[in-house]
N, C-alpha and C positions, 0 to 999 in steps of 0.2 A: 125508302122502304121497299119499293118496287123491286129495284134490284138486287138487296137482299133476299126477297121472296126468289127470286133465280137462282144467285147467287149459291145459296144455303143447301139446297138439294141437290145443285149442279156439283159440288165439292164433296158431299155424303157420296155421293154416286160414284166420281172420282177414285174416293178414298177406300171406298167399298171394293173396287175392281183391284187399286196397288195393290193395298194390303192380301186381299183374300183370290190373288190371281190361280186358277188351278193349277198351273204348270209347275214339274216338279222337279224339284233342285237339290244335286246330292252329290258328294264327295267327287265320286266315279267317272262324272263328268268332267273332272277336272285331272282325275288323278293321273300322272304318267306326265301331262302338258308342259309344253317347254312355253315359261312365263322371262318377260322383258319388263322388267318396274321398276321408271326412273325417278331419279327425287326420292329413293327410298333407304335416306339414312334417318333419317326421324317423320316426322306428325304423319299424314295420312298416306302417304308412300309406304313409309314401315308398316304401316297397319295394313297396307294391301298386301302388302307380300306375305304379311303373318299368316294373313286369308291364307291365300295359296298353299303356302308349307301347310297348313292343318291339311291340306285336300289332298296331300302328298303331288304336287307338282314339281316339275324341273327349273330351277328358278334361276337368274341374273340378274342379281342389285345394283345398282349404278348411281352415282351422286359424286361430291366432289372429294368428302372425307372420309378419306381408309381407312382409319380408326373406328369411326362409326359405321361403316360396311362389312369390317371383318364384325361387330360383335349382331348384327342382323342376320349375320350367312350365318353363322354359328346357333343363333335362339330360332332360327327358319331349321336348321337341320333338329333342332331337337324338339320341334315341333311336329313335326314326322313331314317334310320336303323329301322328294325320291333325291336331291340333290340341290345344292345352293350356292352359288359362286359369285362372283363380284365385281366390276368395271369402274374401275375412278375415270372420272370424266367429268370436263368443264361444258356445260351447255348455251357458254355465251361463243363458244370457239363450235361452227360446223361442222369443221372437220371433225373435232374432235366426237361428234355426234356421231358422223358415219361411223368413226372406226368401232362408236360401242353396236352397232348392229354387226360390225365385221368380227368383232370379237364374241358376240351371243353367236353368231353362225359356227364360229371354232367350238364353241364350249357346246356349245346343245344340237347343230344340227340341223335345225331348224327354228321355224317360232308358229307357234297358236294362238300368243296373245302379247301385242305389246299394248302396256298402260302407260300412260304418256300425264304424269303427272309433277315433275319440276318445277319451280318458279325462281324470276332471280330478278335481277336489276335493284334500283332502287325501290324496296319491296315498304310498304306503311303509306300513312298517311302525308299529305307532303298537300302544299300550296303548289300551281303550276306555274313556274316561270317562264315559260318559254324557254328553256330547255332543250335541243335537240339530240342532245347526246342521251339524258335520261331517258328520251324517247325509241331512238334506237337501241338501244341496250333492252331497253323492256321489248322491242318485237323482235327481239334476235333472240333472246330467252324462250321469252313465253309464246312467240308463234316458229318465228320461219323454221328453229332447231326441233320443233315439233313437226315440224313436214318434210327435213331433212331425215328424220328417224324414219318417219313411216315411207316414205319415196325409197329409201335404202332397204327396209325391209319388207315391200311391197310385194318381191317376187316371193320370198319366203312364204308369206302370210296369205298368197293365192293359191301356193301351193298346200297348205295345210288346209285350206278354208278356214282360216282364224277370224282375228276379230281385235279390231283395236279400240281400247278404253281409252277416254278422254277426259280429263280430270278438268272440268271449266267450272265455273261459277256465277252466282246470281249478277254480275260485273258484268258477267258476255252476256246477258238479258235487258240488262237496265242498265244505264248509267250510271258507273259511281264517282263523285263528287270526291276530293283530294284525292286518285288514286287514277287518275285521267290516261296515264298512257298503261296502265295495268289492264286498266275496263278496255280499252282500245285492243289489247291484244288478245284477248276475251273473246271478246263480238267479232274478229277477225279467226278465231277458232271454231267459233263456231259455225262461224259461213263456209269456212274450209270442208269442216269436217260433213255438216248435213249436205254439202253437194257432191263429196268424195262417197257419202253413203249411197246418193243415187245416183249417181255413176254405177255404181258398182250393180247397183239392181236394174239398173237400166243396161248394163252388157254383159248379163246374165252371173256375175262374177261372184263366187258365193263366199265373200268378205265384207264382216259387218262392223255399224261402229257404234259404238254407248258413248253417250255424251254424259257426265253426271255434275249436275249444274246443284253446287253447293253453296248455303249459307256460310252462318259463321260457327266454326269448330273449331273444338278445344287445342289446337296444335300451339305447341310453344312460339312458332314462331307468329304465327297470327292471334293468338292473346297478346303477343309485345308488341303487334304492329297496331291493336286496338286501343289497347293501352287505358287512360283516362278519354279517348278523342270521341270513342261511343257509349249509347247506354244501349247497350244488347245482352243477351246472357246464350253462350256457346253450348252446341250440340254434341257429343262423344265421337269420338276421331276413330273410335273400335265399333261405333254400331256402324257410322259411317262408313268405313270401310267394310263390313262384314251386305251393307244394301249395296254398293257400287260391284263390288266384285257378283255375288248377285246376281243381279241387273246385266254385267257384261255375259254372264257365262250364259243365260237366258238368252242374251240379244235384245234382253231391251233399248229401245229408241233412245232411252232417257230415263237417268234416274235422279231424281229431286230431293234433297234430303237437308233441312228436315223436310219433310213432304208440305205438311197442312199450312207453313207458314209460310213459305216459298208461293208455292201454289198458288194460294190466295191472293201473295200480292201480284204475280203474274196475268192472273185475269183480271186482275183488278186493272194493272198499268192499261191492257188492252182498250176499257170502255171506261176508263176514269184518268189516265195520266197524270192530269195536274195535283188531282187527288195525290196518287202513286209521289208525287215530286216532295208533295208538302211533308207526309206523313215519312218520306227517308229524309228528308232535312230535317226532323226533330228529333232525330234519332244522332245526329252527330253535335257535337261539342266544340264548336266550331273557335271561342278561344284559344282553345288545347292545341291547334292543328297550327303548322308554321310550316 
């Protein structure tokens, strides 16, 4: 009961400052920017980019299927994008990483914001076997091709004073249980990214980064990877993306979303862990998982 009495007003107060922060966030800010948004053939990728095009920005979509790239660059321009163009690319092959910042440099010029949201490998729920290829595939996806993009577009993004979003989740905070080398390349993004931040305030360098550490949202592909194996109920992939982009254009540190139930169990993990262990083991469905 003690630390509920802490607890309880420490999170009102919290939630008091996200929500009702005074700084003000409008189109303008955005309009004209040359936008890099990978992973952005479906769930919260497309929904960032939609962001954007509403703010009239300069955008490059990037994912693996041209099909589903041509009809996002097309619902982005008729969304009012000053411009919207496209990059097919594999994100388990490096190279092919560099050449999508070599090809944003051709199309737009420069960059103000890369959002670094892709995932791949053996993406769901899965038992660990010992495995070391699953393993590598997950940190060649989900980290090293994320530091390969920003390393390549680093001069660009000094030079605009941009700002790179970073699409992590509650995985890079807590450990998640069947999804072992996904959480791994998580908590490996985020040690990257929050030390790349102060770097950069540390040699005056005025390039910033948003980390936005998400539960679980409505994306088709993470509804199938949930499947029967959890009992959780998904957040909207359109508000979600409408607070991250937000969040980045602000320069906030971090955005959490959904806020109040994330949050929560974050300070909780802090001064309670085994608590934190129990209460996400009863949330999974542990027959279901193989």
């Amino acid at each position: 009961m003690a630390v509920l009495k802490i607890l309880v007003p420490l999170l009102i107060g919290l939630g008091a400052y996200y929500f009702y922060s005074p700084e003000s966030f409008s189109a303008e800010m955005v309009k004209g920017k040359r936008v890099l948004v990978t992973g952005s053939s479906t769930g919260i990728g497309e929904q960032i980019a939609y962001e954007f095009a509403r703010m009239g920005a300069n955008l490059v979509v990037t994912a693996r299927r041209e099909n589903l790239l041509e009809k996002v660059v097309q619902k982005c321009l008729k969304l009012g994008a000053s411009s919207a163009q496209y990059v097919v690319a594999d994100m388990s092959n490096l190279t092919s990483a560099q050449e999508v910042i070599e090809e944003t440099k051709s199309k737009l010029g420069g960059l103000d914001y890369l959002v670094l949201n892709h995932v791949g490998g053996v993406v769901g729920f899965h038992l660990f076997k010992g495995d070391m290829e699953i393993v590598k595939q997950s940190l060649t996806v989900n980290f090293l091709s994320y530091i390969q993009l920003t390393s390549s577009a680093l001069e660009m993004l000094q030079e605009s004073e941009g700002s790179i979003i970073v699409i992590s989740s509650m995985t890079g905070r807590i450990g998640s249980p069947f999804n072992t080398e996904y959480s791994a390349a998580k908590f490996a993004l985020e040690g990257f990214y929050s030390a790349l931040r102060t770097e950069m305030r540390l040699r005056k360098i005025n390039l910033y980064v948003t980390v936005a550490v998400l539960g679980y949202i409505d994306t088709e592909n993470a509804m199938k990877a949930v499947g029967d194996r959890m009992s959780l109920v998904p957040s909207s992939k359109e508000e979600c993306a409408q607070k991250i982009v937000r969040g980045g254009v602000l320069r906030h540190r971090e955005v959490i979303f959904p806020y109040w139930s994330q949050k929560f169990v974050l300070l909780l993990r802090d001064w309670m862990p085994n608590l934190v262990d129990q209460l996400i083991g009863k949330s999974y469905k542990v027959e279901n998982i193989h």
